[in-house]
N, C-alpha and C positions, 0 to 999 in steps of 0.2 A: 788655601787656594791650590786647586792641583796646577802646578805648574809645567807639568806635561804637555797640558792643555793650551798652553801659552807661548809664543817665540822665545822657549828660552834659553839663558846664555850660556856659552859653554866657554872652557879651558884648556885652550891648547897645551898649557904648563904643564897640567893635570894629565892629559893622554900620553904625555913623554914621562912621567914617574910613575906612572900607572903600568906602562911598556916595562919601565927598567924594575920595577915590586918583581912584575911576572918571571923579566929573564932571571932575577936574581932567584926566584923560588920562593921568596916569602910570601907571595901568594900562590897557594901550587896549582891553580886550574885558574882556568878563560871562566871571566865571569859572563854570565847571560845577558842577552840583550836589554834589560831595562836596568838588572845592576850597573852594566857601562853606561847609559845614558845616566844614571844617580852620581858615577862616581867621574865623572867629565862634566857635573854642572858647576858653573863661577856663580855659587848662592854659599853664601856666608852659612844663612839659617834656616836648618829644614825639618820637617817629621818625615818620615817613612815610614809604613809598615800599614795597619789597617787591618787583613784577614790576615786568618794566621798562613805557618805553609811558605807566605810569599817569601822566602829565604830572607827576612828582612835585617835576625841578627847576623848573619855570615855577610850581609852587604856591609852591616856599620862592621864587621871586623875587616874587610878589605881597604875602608875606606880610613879605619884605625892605621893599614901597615902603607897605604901608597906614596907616600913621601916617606919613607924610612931610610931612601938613600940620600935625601939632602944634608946635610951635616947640621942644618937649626931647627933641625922638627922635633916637637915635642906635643905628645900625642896622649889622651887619656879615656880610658874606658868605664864609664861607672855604672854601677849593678845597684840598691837597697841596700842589701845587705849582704854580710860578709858569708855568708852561706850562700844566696843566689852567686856569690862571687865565685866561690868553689864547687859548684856543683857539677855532676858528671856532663859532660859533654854543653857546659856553659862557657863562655868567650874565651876566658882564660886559660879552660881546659884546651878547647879549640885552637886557641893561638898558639899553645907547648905544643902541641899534636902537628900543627901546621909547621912549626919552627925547628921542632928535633933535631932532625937532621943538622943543620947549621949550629943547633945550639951545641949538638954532640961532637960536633968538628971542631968546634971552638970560634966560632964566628960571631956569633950573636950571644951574649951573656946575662943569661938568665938569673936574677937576685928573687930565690923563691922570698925571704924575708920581706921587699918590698915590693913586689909583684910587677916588678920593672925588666922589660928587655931592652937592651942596649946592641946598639946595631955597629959595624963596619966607621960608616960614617961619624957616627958618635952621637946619632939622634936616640928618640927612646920613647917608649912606647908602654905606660902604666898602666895598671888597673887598681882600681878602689872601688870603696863602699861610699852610699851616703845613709844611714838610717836614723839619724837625729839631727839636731842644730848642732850638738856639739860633735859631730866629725865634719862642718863645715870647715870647723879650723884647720883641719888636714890638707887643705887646699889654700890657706889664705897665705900671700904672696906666693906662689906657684902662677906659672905663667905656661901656658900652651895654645898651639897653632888649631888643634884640633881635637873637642872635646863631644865624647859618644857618649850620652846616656842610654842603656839597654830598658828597653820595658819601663820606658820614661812616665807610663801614667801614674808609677804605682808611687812615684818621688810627688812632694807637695808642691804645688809652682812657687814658696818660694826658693825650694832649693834649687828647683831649674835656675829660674832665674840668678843665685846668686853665682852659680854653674856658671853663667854666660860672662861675668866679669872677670873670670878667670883670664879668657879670650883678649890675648895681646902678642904684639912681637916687637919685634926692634926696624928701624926703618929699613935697616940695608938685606933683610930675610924677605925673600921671594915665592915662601910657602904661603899660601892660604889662608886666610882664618874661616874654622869650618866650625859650625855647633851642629852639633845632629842629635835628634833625638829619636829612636826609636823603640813603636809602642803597636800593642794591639788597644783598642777602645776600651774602656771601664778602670774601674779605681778612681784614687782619690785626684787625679788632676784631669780625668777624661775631659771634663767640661773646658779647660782652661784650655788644653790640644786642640781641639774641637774649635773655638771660636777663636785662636790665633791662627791654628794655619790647617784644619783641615776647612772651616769654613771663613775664615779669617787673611789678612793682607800676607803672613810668611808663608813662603813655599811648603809643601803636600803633597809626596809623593806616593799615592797608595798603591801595594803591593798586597795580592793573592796567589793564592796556591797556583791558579791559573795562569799567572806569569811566570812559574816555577816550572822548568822543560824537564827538570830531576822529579817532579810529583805525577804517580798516576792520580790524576784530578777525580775519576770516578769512585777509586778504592777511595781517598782522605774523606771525600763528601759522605761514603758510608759510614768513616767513625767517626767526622762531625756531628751525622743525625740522632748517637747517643746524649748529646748533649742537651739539656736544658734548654728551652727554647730563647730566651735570651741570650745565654751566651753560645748559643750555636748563632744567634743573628750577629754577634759581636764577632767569633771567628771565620765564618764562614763566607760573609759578605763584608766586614768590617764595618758595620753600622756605628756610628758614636753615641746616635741619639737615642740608644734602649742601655736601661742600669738591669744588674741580676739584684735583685730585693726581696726584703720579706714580704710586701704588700699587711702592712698588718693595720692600716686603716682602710683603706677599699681593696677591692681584690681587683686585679685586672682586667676581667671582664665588666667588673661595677664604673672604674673609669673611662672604657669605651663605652659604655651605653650612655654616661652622662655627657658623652658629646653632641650637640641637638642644637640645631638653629633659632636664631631669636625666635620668642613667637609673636605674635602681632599682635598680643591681650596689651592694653595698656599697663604703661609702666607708672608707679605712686612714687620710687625715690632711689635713688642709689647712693653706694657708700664707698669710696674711696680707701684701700688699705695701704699703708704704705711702710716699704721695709728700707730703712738708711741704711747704706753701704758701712759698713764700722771698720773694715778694713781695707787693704788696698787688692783680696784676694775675694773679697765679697762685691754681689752685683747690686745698686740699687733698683727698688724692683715697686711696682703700683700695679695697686688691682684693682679693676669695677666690679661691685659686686651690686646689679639691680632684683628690687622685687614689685612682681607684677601684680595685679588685681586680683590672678590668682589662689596669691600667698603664694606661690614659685619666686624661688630665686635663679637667675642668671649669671655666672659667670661672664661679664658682656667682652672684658677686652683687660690687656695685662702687658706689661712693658719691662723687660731686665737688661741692665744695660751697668758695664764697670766703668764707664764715661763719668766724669767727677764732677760735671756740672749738674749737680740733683734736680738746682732751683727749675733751669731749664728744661730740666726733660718733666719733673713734674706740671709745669707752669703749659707748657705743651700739651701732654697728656688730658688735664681738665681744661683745655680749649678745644680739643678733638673731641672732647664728650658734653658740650655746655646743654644740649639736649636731653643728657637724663637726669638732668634733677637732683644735681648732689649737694647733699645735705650734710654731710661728714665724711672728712677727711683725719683717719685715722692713722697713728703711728706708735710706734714702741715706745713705752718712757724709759725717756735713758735714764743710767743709772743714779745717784747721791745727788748733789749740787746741781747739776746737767739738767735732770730734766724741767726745769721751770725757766732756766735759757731759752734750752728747746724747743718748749711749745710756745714761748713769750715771741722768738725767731720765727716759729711757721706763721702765729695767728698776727704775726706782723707783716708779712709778706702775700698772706693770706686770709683779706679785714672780712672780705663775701663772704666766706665760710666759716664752719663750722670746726674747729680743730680739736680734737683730741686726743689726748693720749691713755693708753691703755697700760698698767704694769703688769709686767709678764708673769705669770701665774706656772711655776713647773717648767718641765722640760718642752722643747721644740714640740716635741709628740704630743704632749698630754694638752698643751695649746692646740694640736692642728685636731684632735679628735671632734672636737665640735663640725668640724667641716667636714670631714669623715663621714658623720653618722648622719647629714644633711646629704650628700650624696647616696649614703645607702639608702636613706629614706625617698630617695627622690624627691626631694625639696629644694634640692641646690642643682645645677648643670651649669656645663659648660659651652659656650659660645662655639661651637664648631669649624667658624669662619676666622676663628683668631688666627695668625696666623701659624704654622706647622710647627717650626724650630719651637715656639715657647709652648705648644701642647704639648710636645713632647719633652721638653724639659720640665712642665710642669709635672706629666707622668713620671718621669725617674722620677722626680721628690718623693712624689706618694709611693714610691715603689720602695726607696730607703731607709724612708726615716723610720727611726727606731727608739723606742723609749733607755736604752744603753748607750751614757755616751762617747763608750768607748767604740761601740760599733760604728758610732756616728762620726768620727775622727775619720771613718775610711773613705768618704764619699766630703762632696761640697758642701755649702752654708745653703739649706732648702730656699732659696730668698724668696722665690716667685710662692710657694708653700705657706712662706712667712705672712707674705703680705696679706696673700690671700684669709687668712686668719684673722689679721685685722680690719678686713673688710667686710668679713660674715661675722664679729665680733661687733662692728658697729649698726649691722642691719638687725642683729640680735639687743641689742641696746635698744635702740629705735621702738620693737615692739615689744618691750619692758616698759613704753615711755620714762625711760632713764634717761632718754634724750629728747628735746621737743622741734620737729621737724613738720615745718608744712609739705603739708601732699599734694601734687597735682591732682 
């Protein structure tokens, strides 16, 4: 939610430590007008950034040093990895550069060993790495008022999130509790940014080169236009909802053409695919997948949602659709013991139907190729009128997934990909008569 956009609230507390960063020099210049409004708002939890340019890392480093004269602020900076950490003219380098002067005078006390400034007041101001589970522990019992993740997409959500428990004080501290994360769009948590708070309930404050009064905006858009076309749309306009991918089951122009409206041939039956949420970072996700008189299939309509109530949104979903004639309702078979719970579970809660389950045959990839090669063939399309957000998250999947699953570690769980697989999986069964379906 851009909350610019909103009556939002501000902090007088905040304009009066913000005044005395400046007199003191540890921030050495007036920041710019939408940095001030970012660093005067009373929001616990926010994203900034979006295009690049928008000076988005120097705002979370102002907003690292602005309570550095109150005597209980404890503040911290994290980057990936301990190289993004060191790098020429990244935060840390940034904040030595920024603080010199004071550190050379003996004011401020710099521990290169633990990458901690310690200030006048006696507050302090870290920097770390996160690039596994196990440098989580580096932070467990550690407590601070204000924690900045830089280039927050490229960390997994759940290390954001275990970030955010960090976040505590003692009641009689008057500082703040701030989480920031700032990010440009793509990597492995884009989606998760994306539906919290660039289009989701926490604040979103997006920042462009064009808010930046330091950028000649015409020269940056010239060496933007070198860029690959996706991630020129990701830095230049801060788009979230395009991936940079291989494209190596349709090609990008194959999955715009198979966008096309229903067509009005009669429809004989459709099949239901559906992907369980298995973790708490993965989305539950159902897909219709109709075939008409033609022998055409339809991609008709598709649902992703990390809401835990599956039965409901399923249960929903095949009442929104009781008109096309579903005849199987497909799902993954879980793994050992599980899966004959599981389908025992669904074809109990669902007697009308048809349940089955499918076991997963290969990687993510070598499953979604069947649907793949139904869209290069034009045999498969998609529903044009679904709505925007899940066409285009359905496109990132097809644009990443990758038969390597190491590459696939960099990007989210394809769900809406998923599902869809088991629901051209069972419309593919159907005309095997490996399953016996009446037809309208």
């Amino acid at each position: 939610m851009n909350i610019l956009e909103t009556d939002y609230p501000v902090n007088p507390y905040a304009l009066s430590c913000l005044e005395s960063s400046l007199v003191s020099g540890y921030i050495p210049h007036e920041p710019f007008d939408l940095q001030t409004k970012i660093l005067l708002l009373d929001v616990e939890d926010m994203l900034i950034g979006g295009a690049a340019g928008g000076s988005k890392s120097e705002s979370a480093l102002m907003l690292g040093l602005q309570y550095v004269n109150e005597p209980n602020y404890h503040g911290l900076i994290i980057r990936r990895t301990y190289r993004d950490l060191k790098g020429a003219n990244s935060l840390l380098d940034r904040c030595e550069h920024w603080l010199s002067r004071h550190i050379k005078d003996g004011v401020v006390h710099y521990d290169r060993i633990d990458k901690r400034f310690t200030f006048p007041s006696g507050s302090t101001l870290d920097f770390g790495y996160l690039s596994n589970d196990s440098d989580l522990m580096n932070y467990q019992g550690s407590e601070y008022q204000t924690i900045i993740i830089d280039e927050a997409s490229q960390l997994p959500e759940k290390h954001i999130r275990y970030m955010h428990s960090r976040l505590r004080k003692t009641t009689e501290n008057d500082v703040p509790l701030r989480f920031i994360l700032a990010s440009n769009p793509g990597a492995v948590s884009n989606d998760y940014l994306k539906d919290t708070y660039v289009e989701g309930p926490k604040a979103f404050i997006p920042m462009t080169y064009r808010d930046n009064p330091y950028i000649n905006n015409d020269e940056y858009e010239k060496q933007l236009e070198y860029l690959p076309e996706v991630t020129r749309r990701q830095l230049m306009n801060g788009e979230w909802n395009v991936y940079d991918g291989s494209w190596l089951l349709v090609t990008h122009e194959e999955y715009e053409n198979c966008l096309q409206p229903l067509p009005d041939d009669k429809l004989l039956f459709s099949v239901v695919g559906v992907d369980s949420a298995s973790t708490g970072q993965d989305k539950f996700a159902c897909t219709l997948i109709s075939l008409y008189q033609t022998g055409l299939m339809w991609l008709s309509d598709m649902v992703a949602t990390r809401k835990m109530n599956q039965e409901e949104i399923l249960f929903t979903f095949l009442e929104q659709h009781q008109d096309k004639n579903i005849k199987l309702i497909a799902f993954e078979r879980e793994p050992g013991s599980d899966s004959t719970f599981a389908k025992k579970y669904w074809q109990g809660l669902l007697p009308e139907y048809n349940v089955v389950d499918f076991s997963p045959q290969g990687s993510k990839f070598v499953r979604a190729r069947p649907v793949g090669k139904s869209i290069r063939e034009k045999r498969l399309f998609i529903n044009k009128d679904i709505k925007e957000s899940l066409i285009n998250e359905l496109r990132n999947q097809f644009g990443y997934i990758h038969p390597l699953k190491e590459k696939m570690k960099e990007y989210p769980s394809p769900d809406l990909l998923d599902s869809t697989d088991y629901a051209h999986m069972g419309v593919m069964k159907i005309l095997e008569n490996k399953t016996r379906v009446t037809i309208l």
